[in-house]
Each structure stands twice: as C-alpha cells, then as structure tokens.
Backbone bond lengths (Angstrom), bond angles and torsions (degrees), N, CA, C in turn:
res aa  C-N    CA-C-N  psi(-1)  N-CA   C-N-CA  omega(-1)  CA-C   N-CA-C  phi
1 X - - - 1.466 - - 1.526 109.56 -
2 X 1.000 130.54 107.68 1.353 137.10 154.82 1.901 126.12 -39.03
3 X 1.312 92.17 116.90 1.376 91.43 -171.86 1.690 119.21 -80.30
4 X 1.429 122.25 151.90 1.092 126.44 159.35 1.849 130.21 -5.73
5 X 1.546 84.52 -74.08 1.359 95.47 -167.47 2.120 102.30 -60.28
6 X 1.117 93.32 -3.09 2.025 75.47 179.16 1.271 100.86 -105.78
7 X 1.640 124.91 27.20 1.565 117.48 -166.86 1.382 91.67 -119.84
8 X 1.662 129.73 136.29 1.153 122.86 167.99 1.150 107.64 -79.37
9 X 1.683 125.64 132.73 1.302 140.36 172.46 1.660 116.55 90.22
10 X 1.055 93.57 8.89 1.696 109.10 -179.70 1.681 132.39 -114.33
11 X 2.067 90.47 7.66 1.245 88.66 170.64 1.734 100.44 -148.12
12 X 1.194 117.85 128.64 1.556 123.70 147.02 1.361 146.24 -98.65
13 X 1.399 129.13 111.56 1.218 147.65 -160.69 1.310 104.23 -81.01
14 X 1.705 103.54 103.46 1.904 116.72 -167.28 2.370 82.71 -87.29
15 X 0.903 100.65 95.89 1.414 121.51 174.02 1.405 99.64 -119.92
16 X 1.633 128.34 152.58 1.386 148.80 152.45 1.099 105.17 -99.05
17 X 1.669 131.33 97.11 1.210 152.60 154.87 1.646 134.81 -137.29
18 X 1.013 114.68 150.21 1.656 122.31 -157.16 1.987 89.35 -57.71
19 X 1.090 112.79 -46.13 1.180 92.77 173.97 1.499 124.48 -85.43
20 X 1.176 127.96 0.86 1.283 122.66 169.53 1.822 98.18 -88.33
21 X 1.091 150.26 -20.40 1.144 145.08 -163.99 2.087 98.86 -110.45
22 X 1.366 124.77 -2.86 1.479 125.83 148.48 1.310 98.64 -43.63
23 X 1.669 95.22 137.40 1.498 114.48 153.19 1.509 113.92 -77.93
24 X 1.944 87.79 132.33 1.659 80.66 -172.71 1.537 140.22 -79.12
25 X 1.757 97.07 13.02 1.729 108.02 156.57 1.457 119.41 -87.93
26 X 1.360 117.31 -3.72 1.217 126.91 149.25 1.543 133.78 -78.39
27 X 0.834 112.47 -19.46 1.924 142.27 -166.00 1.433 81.92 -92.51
28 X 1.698 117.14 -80.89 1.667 110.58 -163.01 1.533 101.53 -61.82
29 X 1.302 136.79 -39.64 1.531 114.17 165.68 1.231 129.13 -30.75
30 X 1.528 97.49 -62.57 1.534 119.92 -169.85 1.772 104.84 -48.47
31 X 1.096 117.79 -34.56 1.719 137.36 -162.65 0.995 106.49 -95.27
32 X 1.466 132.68 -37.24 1.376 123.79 175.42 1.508 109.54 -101.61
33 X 1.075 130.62 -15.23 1.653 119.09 143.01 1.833 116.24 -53.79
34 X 1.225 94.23 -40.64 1.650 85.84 171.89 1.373 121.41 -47.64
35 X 1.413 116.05 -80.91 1.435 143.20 166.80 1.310 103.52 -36.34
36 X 1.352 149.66 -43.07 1.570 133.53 162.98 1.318 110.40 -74.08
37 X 1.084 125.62 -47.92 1.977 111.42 171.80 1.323 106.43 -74.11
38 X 1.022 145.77 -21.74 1.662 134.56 164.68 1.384 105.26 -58.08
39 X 1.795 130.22 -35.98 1.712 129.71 -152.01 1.399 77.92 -85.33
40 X 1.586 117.96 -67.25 1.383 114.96 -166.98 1.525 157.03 -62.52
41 X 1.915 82.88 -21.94 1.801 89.56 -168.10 1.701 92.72 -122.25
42 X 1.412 133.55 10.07 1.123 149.66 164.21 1.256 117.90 -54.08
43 X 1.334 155.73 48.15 1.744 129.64 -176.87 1.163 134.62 -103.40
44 X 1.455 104.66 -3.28 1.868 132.27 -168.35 1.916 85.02 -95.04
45 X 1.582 87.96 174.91 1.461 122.16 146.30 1.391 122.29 -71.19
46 X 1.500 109.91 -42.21 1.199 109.03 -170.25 1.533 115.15 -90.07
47 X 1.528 108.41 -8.85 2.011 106.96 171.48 1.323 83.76 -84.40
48 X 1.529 142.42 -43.42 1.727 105.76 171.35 1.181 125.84 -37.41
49 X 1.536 117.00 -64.27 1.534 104.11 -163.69 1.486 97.30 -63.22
50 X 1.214 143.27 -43.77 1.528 140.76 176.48 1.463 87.16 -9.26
51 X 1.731 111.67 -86.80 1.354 116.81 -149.69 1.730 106.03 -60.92
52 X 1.146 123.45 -45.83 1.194 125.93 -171.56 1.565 111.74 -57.34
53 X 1.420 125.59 -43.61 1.565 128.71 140.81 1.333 122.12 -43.24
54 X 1.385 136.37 -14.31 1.364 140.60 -161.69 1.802 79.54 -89.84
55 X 1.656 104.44 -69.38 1.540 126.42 -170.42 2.000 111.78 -27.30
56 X 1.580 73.33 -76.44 1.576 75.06 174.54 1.404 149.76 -60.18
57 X 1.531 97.14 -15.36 1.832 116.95 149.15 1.555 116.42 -43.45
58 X 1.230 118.06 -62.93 1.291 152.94 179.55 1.312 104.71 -52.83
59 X 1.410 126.19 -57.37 1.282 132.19 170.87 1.429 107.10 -52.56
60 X 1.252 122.39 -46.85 1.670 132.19 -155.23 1.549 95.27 -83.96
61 X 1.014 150.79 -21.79 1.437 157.76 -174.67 1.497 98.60 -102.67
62 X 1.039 122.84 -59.82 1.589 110.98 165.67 1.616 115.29 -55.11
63 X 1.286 107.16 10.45 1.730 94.50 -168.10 1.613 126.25 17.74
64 X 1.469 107.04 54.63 1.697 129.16 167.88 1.504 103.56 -84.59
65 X 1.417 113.90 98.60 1.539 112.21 -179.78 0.944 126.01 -68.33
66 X 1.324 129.41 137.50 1.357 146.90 -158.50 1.915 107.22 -55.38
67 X 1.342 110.39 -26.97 1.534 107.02 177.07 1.853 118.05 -96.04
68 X 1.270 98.29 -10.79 1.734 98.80 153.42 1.674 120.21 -99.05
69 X 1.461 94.20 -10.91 1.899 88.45 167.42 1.978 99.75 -72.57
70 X 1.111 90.54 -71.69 1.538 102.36 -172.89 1.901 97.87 -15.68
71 X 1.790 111.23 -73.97 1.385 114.34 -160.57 1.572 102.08 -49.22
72 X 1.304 118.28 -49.30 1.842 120.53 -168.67 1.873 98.48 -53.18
73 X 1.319 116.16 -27.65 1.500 122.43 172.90 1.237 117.13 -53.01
74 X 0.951 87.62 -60.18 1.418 107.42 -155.02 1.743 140.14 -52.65
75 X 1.546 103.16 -17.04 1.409 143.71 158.02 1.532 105.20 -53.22
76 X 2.086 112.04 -63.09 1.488 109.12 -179.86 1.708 116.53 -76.48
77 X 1.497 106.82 -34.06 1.528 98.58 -161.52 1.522 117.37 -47.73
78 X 1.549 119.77 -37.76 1.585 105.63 167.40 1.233 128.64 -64.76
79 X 1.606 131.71 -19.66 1.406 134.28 167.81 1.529 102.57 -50.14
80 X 1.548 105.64 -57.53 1.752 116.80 -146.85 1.710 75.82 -72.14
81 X 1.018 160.55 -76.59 1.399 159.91 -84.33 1.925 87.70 -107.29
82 X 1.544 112.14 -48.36 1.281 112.58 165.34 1.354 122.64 -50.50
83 X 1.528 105.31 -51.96 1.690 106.43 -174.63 1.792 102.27 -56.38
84 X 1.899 99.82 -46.05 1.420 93.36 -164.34 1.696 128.76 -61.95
85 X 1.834 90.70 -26.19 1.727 101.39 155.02 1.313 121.22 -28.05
86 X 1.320 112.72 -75.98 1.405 146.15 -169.36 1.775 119.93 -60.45
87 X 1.273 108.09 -31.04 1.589 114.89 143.77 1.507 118.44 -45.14
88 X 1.716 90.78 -67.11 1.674 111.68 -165.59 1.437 114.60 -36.88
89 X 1.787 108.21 -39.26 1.522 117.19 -172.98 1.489 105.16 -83.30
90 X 1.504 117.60 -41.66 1.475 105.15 -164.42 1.902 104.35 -90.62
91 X 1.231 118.88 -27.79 1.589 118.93 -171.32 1.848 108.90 -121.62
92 X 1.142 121.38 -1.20 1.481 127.72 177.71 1.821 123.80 79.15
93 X 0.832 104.87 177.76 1.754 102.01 -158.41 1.216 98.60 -68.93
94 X 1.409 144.98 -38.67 1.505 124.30 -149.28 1.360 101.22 -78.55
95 X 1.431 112.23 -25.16 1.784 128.74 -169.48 1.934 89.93 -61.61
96 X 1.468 106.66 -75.50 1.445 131.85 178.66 1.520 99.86 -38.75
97 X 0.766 138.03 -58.68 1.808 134.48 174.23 1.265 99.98 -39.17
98 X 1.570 107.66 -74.77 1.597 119.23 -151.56 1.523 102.12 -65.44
99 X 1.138 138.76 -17.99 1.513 146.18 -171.45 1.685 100.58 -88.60
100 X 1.623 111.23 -54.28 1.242 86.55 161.94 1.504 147.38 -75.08
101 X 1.121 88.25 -42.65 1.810 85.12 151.02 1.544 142.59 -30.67
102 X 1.516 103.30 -63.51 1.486 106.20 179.34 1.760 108.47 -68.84
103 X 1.613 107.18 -7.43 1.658 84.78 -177.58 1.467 99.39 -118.03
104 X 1.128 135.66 14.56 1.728 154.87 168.90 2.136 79.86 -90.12
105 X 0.711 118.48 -44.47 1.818 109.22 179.34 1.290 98.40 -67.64
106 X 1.237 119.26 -51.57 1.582 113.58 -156.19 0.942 131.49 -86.24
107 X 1.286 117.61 -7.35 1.670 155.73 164.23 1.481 122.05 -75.29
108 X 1.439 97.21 -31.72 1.698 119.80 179.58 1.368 97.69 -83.19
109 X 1.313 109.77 -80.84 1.661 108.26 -176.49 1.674 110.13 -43.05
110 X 1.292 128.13 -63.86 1.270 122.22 -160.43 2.164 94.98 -57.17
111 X 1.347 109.98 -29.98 2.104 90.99 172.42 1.551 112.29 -86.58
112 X 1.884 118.42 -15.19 1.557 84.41 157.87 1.053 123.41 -82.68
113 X 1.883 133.34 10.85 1.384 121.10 -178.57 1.908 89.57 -83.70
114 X 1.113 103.61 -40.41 1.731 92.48 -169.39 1.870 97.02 -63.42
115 X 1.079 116.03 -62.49 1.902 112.59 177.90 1.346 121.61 -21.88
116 X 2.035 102.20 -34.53 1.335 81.02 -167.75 1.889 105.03 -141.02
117 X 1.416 106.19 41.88 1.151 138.25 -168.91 1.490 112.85 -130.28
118 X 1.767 131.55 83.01 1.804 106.96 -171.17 1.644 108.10 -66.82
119 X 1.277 112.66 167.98 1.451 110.93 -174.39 1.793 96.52 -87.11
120 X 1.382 129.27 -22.67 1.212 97.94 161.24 2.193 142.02 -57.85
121 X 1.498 90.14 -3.70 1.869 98.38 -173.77 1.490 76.34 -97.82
122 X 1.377 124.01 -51.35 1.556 106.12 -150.38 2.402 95.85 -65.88
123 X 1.239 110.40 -0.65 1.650 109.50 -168.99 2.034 73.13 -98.86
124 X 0.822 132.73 -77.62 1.234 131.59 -129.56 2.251 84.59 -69.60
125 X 1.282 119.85 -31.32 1.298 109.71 179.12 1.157 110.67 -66.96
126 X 1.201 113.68 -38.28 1.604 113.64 175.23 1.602 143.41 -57.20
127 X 1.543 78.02 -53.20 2.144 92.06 149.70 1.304 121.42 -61.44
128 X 1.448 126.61 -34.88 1.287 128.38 150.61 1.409 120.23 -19.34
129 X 0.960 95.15 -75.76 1.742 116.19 -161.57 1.321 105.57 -86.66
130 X 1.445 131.58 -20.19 1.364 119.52 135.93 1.392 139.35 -69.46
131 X 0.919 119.12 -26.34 1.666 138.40 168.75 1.879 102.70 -10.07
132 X 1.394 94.82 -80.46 1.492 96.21 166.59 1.515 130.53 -24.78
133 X 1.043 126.53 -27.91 1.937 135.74 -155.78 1.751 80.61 -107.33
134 X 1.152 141.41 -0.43 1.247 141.99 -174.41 1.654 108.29 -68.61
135 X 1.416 114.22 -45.83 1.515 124.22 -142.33 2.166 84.02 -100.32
136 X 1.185 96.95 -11.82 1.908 92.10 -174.68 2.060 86.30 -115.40
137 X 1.369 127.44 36.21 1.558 123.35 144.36 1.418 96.02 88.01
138 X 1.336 112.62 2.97 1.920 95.25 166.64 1.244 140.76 -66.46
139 X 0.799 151.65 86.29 1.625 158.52 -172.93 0.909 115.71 -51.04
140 X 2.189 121.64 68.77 1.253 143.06 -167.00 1.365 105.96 -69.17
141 X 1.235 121.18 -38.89 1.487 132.64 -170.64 1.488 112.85 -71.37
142 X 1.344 106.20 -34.51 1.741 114.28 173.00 1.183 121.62 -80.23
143 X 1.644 111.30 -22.68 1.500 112.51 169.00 1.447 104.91 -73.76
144 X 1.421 129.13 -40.33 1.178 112.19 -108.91 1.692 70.96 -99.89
145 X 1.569 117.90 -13.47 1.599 117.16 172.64 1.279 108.12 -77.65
146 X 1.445 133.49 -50.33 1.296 131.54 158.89 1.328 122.79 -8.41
147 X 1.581 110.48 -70.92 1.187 119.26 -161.48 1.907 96.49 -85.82
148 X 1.341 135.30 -13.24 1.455 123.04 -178.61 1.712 92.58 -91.16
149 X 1.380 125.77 -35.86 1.312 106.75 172.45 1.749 119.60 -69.32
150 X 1.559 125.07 9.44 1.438 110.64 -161.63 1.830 70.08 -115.51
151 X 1.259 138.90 -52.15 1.684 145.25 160.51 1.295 102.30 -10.50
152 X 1.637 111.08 -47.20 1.530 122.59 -156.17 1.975 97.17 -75.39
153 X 1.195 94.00 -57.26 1.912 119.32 -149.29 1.582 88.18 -68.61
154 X 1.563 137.28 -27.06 1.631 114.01 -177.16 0.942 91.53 -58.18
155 X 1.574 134.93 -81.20 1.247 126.83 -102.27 1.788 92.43 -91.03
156 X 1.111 114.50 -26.65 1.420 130.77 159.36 1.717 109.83 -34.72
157 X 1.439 98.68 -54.05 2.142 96.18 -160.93 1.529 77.39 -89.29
158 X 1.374 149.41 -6.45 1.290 128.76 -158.82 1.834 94.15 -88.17
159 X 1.675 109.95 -47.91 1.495 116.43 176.48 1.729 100.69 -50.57
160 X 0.949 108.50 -86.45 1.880 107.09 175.99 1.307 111.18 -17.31
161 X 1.330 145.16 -51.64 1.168 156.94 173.19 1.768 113.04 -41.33
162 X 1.204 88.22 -58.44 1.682 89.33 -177.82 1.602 102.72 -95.61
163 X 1.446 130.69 -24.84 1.291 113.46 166.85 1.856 119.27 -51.83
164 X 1.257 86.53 -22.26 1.934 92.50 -172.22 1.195 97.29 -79.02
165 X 1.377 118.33 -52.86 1.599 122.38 -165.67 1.910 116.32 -52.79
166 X 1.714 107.35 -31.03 0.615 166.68 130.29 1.987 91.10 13.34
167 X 1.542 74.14 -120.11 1.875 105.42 164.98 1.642 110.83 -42.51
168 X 1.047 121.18 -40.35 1.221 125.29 -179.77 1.854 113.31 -55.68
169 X 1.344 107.35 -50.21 1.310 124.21 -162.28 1.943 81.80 -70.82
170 X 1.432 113.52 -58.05 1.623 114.09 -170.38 1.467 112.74 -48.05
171 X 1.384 122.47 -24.41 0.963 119.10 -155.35 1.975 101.10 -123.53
172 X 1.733 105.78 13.39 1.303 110.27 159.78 1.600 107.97 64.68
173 X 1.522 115.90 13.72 1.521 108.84 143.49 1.379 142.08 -116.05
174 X 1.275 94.26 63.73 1.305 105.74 -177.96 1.448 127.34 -71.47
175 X 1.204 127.53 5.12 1.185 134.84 164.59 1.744 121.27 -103.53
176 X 1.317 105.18 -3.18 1.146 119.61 179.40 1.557 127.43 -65.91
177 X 1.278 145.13 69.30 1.401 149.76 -173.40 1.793 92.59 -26.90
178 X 1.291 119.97 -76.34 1.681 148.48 -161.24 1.549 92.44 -31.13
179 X 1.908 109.32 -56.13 1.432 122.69 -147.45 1.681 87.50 -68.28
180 X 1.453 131.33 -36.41 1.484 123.59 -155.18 1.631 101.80 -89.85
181 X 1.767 96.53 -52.01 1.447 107.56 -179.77 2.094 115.48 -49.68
182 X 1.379 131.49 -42.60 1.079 99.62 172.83 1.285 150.64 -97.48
183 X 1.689 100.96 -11.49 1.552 113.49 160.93 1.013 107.23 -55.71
184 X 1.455 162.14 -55.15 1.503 149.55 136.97 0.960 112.67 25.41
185 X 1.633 102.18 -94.47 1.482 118.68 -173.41 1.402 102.54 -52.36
186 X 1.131 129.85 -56.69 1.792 113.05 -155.86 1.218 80.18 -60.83
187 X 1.655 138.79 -83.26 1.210 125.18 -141.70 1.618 119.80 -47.19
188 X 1.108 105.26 -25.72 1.795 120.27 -170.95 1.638 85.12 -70.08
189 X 1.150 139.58 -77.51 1.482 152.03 -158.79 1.711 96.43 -55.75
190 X 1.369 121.00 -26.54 1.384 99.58 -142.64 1.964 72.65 -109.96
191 X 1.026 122.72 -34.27 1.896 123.17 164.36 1.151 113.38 -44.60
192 X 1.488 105.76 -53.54 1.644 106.93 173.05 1.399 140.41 -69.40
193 X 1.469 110.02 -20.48 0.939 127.75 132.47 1.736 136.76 -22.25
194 X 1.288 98.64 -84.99 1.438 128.20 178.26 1.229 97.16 -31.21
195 X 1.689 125.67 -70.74 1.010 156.82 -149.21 1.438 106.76 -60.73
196 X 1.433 103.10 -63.38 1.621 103.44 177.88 1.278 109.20 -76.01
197 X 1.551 147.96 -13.36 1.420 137.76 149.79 1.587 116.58 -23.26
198 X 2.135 97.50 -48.75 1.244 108.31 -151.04 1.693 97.69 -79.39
199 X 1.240 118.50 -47.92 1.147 117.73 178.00 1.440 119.43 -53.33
200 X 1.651 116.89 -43.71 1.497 104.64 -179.25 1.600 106.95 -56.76
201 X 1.089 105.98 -68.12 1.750 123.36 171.49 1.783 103.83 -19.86
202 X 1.290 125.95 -48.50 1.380 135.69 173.33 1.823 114.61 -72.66
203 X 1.168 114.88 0.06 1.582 110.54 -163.01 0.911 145.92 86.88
204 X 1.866 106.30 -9.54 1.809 137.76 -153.54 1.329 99.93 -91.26
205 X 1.354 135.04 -16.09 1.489 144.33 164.98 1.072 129.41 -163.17
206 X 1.591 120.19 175.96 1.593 141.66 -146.32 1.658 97.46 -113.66
C-alpha cells in the first residue's frame, strides 16, 4: 500500500508554523506571485537557484522534512529531467538548467502550500470569495463541493494507480496496457459510483 506522504495532495503536516498559521488568501497570493515572477523574471541558472533557495527557506520554517519533500517530488522529477533533456539538445544546458530549476521551485512551493494548507480552509476560502456570485444565480455551494470532491479524487486515482502498477509487476504483466488500463476504470466507475449514492442519500443530488 502506498503511503500518503508520496501522494500529492494526500497529505497535511499538522505543524505550528508562521506559515502553517497564513491565511490561505494570503498563502495562494503569496504562491502565485511566486510562480509569475519565477515564469517571468527567471532566465539565468542562477535566478533558479534564487528561487529554489527562496523554496527551501519556506520549507525550513514550515518544518516540511526533507524526506516527505523529496517523496511529493518524486512523481515530477523524471518528467522535468526528460523535458530538461530535451531543452539540453534543442537550446543548450544553461537554458536546460534554468528551466529545470524554476519549475523544481514551482512544483515545491505550490506542495508546501497543499502540506501546509487543509483542503477544508482552502473549501471554506473559496466559498468565501464566491459568496458574492450567489445573489446573480451561481451555485457557489455546488462548485465549491465539486471542486473539494475533484481536491479529494487525485490523490485518491494517484494511490490506485500505483497499487495497480503495483499488482501488475507481482503478477509479471508488466507490459500489459489491458492489465493497468482496466482496474482503473472499474475502480474509477465503481468510486464514482459510491460517491454519488452518498450524495443523493445526503440531498447533494437528483
């Protein structure tokens, strides 16, 4: 069984720290100012490590230990390492550095906002700040479950994912598309399922 802490969005670190006690319309500020001055004013090697030194400050005050950062990594670092290949050949290494870098930052910061953010403040900020769109027929309350059940369902299909991959390898088909592709689906169909039982049963639908 695959644990939590290697699932993005599937684990929160109950820590007492200045950044775990940010409001989290301050937190998603704070994060998406990051991630736009990292895309934009980034072009060296060395505004990578900038940000990647920015990160790990942040990490170290959140006291997010270095062996649950690593696992929440560890999912992207072979994508980025491909992409950063693939720079290396068409635009040359300093390009390929600095690309991985600024998005090895941006990848980091955006999982200590989930580490140290529960998804119930980030649901209740959200209805907040929709609240308003209420009085012109928006159906804040249906989004605002929407979007905590889709919060809910990654880190969920991500465990299923490697539990299959999992069984697959035990059971010596690892080359098998069929063997990965339909335990998926049933489980996906048979979650979704479940799920909307619970909600009709709750009042949440027709």
């Amino acid at each position: 069984m695959i644990h939590p802490s290697n699932v993005p969005l599937g684990l929160y670190l109950n820590h007492d720290s200045p950044v775990h006690r940010m409001g989290v319309g301050w937190k998603m500020a704070a994060v998406t100012t990051f991630l736009l001055v990292s895309a934009i004013a980034v072009n060296t090697w060395k505004g990578g490590l900038a940000c990647i030194a920015i990160v790990a400050v942040i990490y170290a005050v959140a006291k997010i230990p270095p062996r649950v950062a690593f696992k929440q990594m560890a999912g992207a670092v072979p994508l980025l390492l491909f992409l950063s290949g693939f720079l290396w050949y068409r635009q040359g290494l300093p390009a390929a550095v600095t690309t991985f870098l600024t998005l090895v930052s941006a990848i980091a910061i955006a999982i200590a906002f989930t580490l140290t953010t529960r998804v119930s403040a980030v649901m209740d900020f959200l209805v907040g700040a929709l609240r308003p769109l209420d009085r012109f027929g928006v159906p804040v309350d249906t989004i605002a479950l929407a979007i905590s059940l889709t919060l809910r369902m990654i880190p969920l299909q991500v465990m299923a994912a490697v539990e299959v991959l999992e069984a697959r390898r035990a059971r010596g088909a690892t080359a098998s598309i069929l063997a990965f592709g339909v335990p998926i689906i049933v489980r996906t169909i048979s979650r979704s399922r479940a799920m909307a039982d619970a909600l009709i049963d709750r009042g949440e639908g027709d």
